[in-house]
C-alpha positions as CSV (number, residue, x, y, z in Angstrom):
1,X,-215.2,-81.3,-98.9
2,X,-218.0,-79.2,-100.1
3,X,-218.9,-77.8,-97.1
4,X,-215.1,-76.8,-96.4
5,X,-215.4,-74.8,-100.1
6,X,-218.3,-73.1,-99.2
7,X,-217.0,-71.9,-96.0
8,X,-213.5,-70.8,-97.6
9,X,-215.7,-69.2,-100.4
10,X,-217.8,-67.3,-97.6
11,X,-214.7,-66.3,-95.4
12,X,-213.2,-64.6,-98.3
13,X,-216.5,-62.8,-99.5
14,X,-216.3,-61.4,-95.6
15,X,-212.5,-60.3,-95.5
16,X,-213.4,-58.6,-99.1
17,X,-216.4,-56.7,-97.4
18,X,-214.4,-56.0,-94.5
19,X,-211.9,-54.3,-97.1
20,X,-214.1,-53.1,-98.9
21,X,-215.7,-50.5,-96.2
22,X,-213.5,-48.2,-94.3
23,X,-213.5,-46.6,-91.4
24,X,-215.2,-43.6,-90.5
25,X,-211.6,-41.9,-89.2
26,X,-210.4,-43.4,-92.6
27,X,-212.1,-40.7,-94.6
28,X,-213.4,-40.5,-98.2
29,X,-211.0,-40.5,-101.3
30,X,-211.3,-37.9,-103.7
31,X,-209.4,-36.0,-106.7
32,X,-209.0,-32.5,-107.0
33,X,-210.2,-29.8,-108.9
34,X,-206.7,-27.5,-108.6
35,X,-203.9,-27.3,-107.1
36,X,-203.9,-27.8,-103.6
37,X,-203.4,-24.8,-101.3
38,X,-203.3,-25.2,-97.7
39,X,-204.1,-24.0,-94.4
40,X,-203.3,-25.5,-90.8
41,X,-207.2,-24.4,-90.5
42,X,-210.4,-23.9,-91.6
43,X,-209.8,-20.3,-92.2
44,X,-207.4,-17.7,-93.7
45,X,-206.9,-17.0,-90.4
46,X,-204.4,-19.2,-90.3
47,X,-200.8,-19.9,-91.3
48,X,-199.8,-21.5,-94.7
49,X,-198.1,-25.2,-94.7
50,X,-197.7,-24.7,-98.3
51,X,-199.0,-26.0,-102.2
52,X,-199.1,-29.4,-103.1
53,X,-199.4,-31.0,-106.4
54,X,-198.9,-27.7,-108.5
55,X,-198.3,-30.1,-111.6
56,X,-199.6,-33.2,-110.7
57,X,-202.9,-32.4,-109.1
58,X,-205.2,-33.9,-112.2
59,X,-204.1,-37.3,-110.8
60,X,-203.5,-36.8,-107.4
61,X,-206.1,-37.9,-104.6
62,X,-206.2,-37.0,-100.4
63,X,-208.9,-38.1,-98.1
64,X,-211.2,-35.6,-97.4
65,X,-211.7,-36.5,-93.0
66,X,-214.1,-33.2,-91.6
67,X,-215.5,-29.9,-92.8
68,X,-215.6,-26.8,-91.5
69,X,-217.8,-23.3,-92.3
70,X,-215.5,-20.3,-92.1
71,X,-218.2,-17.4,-91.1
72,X,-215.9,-14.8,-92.0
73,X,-215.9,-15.4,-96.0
74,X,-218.6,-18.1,-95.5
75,X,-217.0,-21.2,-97.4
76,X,-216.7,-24.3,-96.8
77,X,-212.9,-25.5,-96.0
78,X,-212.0,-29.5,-95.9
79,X,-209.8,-31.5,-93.5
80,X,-207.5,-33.5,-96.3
81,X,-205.0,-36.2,-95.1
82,X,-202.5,-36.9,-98.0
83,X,-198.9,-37.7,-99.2
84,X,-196.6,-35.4,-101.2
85,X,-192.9,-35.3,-102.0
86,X,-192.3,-38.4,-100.0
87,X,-194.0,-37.2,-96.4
88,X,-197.6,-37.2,-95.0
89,X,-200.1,-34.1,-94.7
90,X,-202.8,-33.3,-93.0
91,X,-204.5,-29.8,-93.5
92,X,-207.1,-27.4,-94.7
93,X,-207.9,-25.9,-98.0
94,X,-211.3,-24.6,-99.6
95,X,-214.3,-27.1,-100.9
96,X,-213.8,-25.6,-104.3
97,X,-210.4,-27.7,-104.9
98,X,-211.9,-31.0,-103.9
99,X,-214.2,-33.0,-106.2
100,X,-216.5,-34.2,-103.5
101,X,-220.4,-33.7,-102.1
102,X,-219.8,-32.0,-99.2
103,X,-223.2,-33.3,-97.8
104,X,-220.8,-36.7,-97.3
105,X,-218.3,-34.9,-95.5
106,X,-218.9,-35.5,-91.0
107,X,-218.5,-32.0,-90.0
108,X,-215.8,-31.0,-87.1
109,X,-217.1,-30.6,-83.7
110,X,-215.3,-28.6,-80.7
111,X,-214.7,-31.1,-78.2
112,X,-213.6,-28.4,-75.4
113,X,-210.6,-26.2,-74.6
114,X,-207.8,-26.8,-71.5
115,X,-204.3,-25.9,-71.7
116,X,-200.7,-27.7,-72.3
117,X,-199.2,-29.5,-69.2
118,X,-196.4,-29.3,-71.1
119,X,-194.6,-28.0,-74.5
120,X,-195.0,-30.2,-77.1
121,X,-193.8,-30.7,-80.2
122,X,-196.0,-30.1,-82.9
123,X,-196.8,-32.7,-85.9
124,X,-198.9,-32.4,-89.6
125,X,-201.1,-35.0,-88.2
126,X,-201.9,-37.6,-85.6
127,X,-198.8,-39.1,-85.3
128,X,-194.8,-38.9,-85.9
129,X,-194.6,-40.2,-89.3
130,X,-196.6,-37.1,-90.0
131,X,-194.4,-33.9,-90.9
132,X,-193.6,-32.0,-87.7
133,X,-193.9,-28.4,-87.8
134,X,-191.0,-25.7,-87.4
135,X,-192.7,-24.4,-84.2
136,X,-193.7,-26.1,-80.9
137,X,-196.5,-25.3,-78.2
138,X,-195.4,-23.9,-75.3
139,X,-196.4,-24.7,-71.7
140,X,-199.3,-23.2,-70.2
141,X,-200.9,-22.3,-73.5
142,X,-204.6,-22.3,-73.6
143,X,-205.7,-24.6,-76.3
144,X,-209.3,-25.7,-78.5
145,X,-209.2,-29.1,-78.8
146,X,-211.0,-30.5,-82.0
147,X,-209.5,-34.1,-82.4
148,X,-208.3,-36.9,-81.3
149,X,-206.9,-39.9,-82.9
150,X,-203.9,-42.8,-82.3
151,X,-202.8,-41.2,-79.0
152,X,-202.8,-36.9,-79.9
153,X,-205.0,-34.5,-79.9
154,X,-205.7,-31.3,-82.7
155,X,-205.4,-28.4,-81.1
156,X,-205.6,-24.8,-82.0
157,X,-204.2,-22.1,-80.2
158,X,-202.4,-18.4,-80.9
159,X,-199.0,-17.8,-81.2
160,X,-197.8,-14.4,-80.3
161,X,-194.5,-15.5,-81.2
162,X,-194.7,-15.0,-84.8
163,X,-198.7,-14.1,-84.7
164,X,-199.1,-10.8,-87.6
165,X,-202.3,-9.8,-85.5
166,X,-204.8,-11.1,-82.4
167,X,-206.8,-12.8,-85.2
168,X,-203.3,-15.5,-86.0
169,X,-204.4,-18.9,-85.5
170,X,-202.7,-22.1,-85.7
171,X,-203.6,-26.0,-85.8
172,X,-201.9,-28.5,-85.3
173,X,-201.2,-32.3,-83.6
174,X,-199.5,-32.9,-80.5
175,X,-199.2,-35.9,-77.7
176,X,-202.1,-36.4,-75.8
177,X,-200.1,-36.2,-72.9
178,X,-198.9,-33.0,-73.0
179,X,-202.8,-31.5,-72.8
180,X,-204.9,-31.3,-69.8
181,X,-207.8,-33.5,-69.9
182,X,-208.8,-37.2,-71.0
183,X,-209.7,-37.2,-74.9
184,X,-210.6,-39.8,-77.0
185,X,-211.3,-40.2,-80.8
186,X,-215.0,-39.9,-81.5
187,X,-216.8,-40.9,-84.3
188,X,-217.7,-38.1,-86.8
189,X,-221.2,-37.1,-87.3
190,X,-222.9,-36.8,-90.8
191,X,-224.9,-33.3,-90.6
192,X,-226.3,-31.4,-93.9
193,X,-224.7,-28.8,-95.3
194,X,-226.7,-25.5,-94.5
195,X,-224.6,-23.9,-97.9
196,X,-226.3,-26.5,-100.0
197,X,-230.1,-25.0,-98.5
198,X,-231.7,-28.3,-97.3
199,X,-235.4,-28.7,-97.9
200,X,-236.2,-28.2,-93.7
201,X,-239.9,-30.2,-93.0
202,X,-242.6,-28.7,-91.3
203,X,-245.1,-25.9,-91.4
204,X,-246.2,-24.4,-95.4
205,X,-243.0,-23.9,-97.8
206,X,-242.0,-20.4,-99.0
207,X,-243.3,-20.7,-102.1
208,X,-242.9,-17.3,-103.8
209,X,-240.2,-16.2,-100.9
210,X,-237.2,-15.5,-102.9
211,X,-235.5,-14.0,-100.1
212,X,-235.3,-14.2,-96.4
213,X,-238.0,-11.5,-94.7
214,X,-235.7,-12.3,-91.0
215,X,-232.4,-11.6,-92.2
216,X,-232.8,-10.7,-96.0
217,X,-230.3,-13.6,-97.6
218,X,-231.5,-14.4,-101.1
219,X,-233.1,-17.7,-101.5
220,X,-232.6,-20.6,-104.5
221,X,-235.3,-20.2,-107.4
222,X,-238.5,-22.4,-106.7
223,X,-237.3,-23.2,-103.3
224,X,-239.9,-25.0,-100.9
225,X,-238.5,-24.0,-97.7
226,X,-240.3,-23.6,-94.5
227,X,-237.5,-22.2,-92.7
228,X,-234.6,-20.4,-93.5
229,X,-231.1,-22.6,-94.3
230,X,-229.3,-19.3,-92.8
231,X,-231.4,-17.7,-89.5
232,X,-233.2,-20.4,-89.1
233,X,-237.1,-18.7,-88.4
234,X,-239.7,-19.9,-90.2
235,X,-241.8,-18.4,-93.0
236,X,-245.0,-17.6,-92.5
């Protein structure tokens, strides 16, 4: 009988653990710091889904899945998956409206371009209990491909339909049928922030470098870097 209770007590400590850690693709929980402005991308670049919790945001909370640098105002932008007004999300906004270390965050990687075998529909997120968009992709267009989860792919493409210049972008999820190719979900990778200046081994630290001599960025006070966190050379 006793040996019965212990393994009852040890199954349950296991299903607990097993609750108790998600999934990579499940993303970490956070609260936010305003009210939460979107983009389909990393980037004002591209088009607007809308704001979310414009009253409620103090208690809201959205799972923060990848992170993006945007080059051209260099921020950091999050992936957030969330629910609002009784339908599910999944978008961009800026670092600085989600309470989180962004060193935690797996960063998105490119995992190739190819084009639509066919038009798709396109969805908020990967699946159709996800908001679909007002817009579909149409056949033929040349896509980036930077996810893919529960049978669809993210991809990223321009619009000249309603694009305002060359620059337009959109993101979004569609069937993995419809897109050339064979892609599956990949884990996400855990890389350090290069906005948050790692401490980069090797060779002597800058010591009284308080900027960059390569490229001229200004460096943290009593930094210890050997190499630059933006160009990459090293001091010498």
């Amino acid at each position: 009988m006793k040996g019965k209770r212990r393994l009852l007590r040890l199954l349950v400590l296991f299903m607990c653990l097993c609750v108790a850690v998600p999934a990579a693709a499940d993303g970490l929980m956070a609260g936010l710091l305003s009210r939460l402005s979107t983009r389909t991308g990393p980037g004002t670049q591209y088009d607007e889904p809308g704001t979310y919790f414009q009253k409620d945001w103090q208690t809201a909370q959205v799972q923060v899945i990848s992170a993006a640098w945007d080059h051209v105002n260099d921020i950091w932008w999050v992936e957030v998956d969330f629910s609002a007004i009784g339908k599910k999300f999944r978008a961009y906004t800026g670092l600085k409206r989600i309470a989180i270390d962004i060193n935690l965050v797996p960063q998105e990687q490119l995992l190739g371009t190819t084009v639509m075998t066919s038009a798709a529909k396109v969805y908020w997120g990967p699946g159709r209990d996800y908001v679909e968009a007002k817009y579909n992709v149409p056949n033929y267009t040349e896509v980036k491909v930077y996810g893919a989860e529960n049978g669809f792919v993210q991809v990223e493409f321009h619009d000249p339909r309603t694009a305002v210049n060359q620059y337009s972008l959109r993101r979004g999820w569609v069937t993995a049928r419809a897109v050339s190719g064979q892609w599956e979900a990949q884990q996400p990778v855990i890389t350090t922030a290069p906005a948050l200046f790692p401490n980069i081994p090797g060779g002597s630290p800058s010591g009284t470098f308080q900027f960059c001599p390569h490229c001229g960025k200004n460096l943290p006070t009593g930094n210890t870097y050997s190499f630059c966190p933006y160009c990459g050379k090293a001091f010498k």
